[in-house]
Every structure is written in C-alpha cells, then in structure tokens.
N, C-alpha and C positions, 0 to 999 in steps of 0.2 A: 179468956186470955189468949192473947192472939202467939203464934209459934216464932221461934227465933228470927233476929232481923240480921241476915249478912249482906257486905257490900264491898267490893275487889276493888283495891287500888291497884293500879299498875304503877311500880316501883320503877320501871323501867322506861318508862314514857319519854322520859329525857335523853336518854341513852339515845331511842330509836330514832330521837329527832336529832340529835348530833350525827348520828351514822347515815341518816337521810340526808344531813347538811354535806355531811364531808362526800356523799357519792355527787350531790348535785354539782361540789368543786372541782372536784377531780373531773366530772363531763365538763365542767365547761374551760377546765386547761386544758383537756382534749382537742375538747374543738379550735380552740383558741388556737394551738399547736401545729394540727393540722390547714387550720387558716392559712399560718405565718409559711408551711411549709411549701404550699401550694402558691401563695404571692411571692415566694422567693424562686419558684421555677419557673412560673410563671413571667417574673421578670429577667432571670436570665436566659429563659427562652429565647425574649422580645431581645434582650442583649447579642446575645447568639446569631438570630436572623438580623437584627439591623447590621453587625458587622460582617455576616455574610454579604448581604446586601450592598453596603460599602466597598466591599472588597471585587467583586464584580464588576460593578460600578467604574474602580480603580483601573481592573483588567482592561476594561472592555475602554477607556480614556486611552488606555498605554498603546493597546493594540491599535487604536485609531489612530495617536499621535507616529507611532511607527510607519504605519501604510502610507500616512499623509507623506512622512518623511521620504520614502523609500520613491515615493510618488514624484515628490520634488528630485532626489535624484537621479531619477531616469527619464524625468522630461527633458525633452530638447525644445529648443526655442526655431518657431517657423524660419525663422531667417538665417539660420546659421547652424549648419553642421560641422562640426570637427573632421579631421583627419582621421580619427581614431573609430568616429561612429560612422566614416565610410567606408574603412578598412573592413568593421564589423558586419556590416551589411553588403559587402562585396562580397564577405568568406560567408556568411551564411546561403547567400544566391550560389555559390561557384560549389560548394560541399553538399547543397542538395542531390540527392540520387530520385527521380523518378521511377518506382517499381514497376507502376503500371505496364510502362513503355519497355522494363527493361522483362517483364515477363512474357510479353507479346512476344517480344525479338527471343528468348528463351524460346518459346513454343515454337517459333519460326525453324530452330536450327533443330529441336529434336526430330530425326527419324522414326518409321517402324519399327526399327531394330534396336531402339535403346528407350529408354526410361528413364527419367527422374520421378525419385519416390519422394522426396522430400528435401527441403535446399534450409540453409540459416544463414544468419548474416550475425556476425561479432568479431571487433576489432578490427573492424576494415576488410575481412577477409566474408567472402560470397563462397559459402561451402555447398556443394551438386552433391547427394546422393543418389546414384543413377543404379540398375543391372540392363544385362543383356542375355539373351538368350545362350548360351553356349552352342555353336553349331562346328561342323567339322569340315562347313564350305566356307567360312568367315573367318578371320585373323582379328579377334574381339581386341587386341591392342591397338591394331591400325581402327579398328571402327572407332574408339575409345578418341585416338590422337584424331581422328578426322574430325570430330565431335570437337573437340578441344581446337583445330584450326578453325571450323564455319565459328565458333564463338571469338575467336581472335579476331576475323575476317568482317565481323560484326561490330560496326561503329556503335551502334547503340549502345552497346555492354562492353566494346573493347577501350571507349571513350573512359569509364569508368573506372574499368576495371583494365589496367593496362597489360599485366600482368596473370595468366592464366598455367595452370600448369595441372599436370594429375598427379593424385595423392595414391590411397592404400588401395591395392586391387585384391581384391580376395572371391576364389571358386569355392560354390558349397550346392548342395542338394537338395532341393526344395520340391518334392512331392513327386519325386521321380525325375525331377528336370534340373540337367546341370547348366547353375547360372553363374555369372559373375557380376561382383558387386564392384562398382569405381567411384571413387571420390574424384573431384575436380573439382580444386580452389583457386577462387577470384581474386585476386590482390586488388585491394583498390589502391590510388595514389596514397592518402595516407595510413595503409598497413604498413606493419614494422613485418619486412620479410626475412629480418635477419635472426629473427628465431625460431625457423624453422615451418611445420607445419602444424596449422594451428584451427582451430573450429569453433 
C-alpha cells in the first residue's frame, strides 16, 4: 500500500497574473507619459529656438535696413554740394586745433625756472598747471606774467587761443623747498568766458 498522495493548488494564480498585468500597465503609461513629456519639450524647444532665430534674423534686417537708410542720408551726390555741407566742412577745417604744433610752441616758451606739470583742455579752455621754484632774487609773478606774455607773443597758440590770462596762485612746501603752484588758462575763440574761471 503505497503512503498518502498530496498535490498544491495555488489558489492564487490568478490574482498574481492580474497584479503582473496591472504592473506591466501601469510601466507602459509611464513610459508612454514620459514619451509625450519629452516630445512636448522637445518641440517647444525647437519652438523656442526657431523664434529666437527669427527674431534675430528680424534684428539683424532692421539694423541693415537703418545703416542703409542713414547711409542714403548722409550721402552727397559728386556733383553737387549744398551751402549747408560747405558751411559744415568749412567749421570743421577752421575749429581744428593741432596739439602737435601747439605743444612744440608750449615747450618753446617754457624756461628753466618754470614748469608745467600737467595741462587739460575742456570747454574751450587750455588749462597750464605749472610751479616754480620760490627764490628771493626772482619776483615769481613777473616770471609767471612774462610766461603768460612769450605765450600771447606766440602765433602758434595765441592763433587759438586769443585770450590768455593766470588763474589760482598758491605757495606751499614741498620737501623742504618753498614752491609756487600757477594756473594759466587758454581761452580759445569758442569758450564762454563769461563764467568765469573754469577747467
């Protein structure tokens, strides 16, 4: 007599193939999802950059069309200049200032006894920062004014500057040496001298 015969149903067989089915759904709405999410930035990207790219595009027409224009504006024609654009190019020739020439004729008129440390040019006005030694055989004003006449005396820079004058004079002590510091400002023809002194 042979011994007991068992044999295991699984009751649950179905169950695990339902819950097998529903994991395999659920991955492929995932994926599905992440597809869709990926082709929609994907094409707003492409959205994105084309109308960058357009836009550019736009810029870069307008700016052309602009230069072209500005272009046609300020051409003149060989044959024919106006009154107006020889006026314009008469005062740019006549209101040129040559520095070159006019720092030569500067170095020309400074002495031994004076100095210019440093000069600027704003509003028409040629501003000299000069010193001089302070001595007690020199009358540093008259050196100052003679300095100020050889510069007036000076077609080079008196052409220019018609009008010359000296400005702030200030004594101070500098490593044991008493000096004096002088301004001397250039008018040129078109500075406004009526406001004073200016740098």
């Amino acid at each position: 007599m042979t011994g007991p015969f068992y044999f295991k149903i699984n009751l649950n067989k179905f169950g695990e193939l339902r819950l097998q089915a529903e994991r395999e759904k659920k991955t492929f709405i995932t994926a599905v999802v992440f597809f869709v999410i990926g082709l929609i930035a994907m094409i707003a990207g492409w959205i994105y950059i084309s109308n960058m790219a357009t836009l550019r595009v736009e810029n870069r027409q307008k700016f052309y069309n602009d230069t072209k224009q500005q272009l046609e504006q300020f051409q003149t024609s060989a044959d024919y200049l106006s009154s107006d654009d020889l006026d314009h190019l008469a005062e740019t020739f006549n209101n040129r200032i040559f520095w070159a020439k006019k720092m030569i004729a500067l170095g020309q008129e400074i002495d031994d006894k004076l100095a210019v440390r440093k000069f600027s040019f704003s509003n028409g006005v040629l501003t000299l920062n000069g010193i001089t030694e302070v001595d007690v055989n020199v009358k540093e004003l008259d050196l100052i004014q003679s300095f100020i006449n050889r510069l007036k005396s000076n077609p080079e820079i008196s052409n220019d500057f018609p009008q010359i004058k000296s400005g702030q004079i200030t004594r101070q002590i500098v490593k044991d040496t008493a000096i004096l510091e002088f301004v001397i400002e250039c008018y040129s023809k078109d500075a406004n001298t009526g406001g004073g002194r200016r740098q």
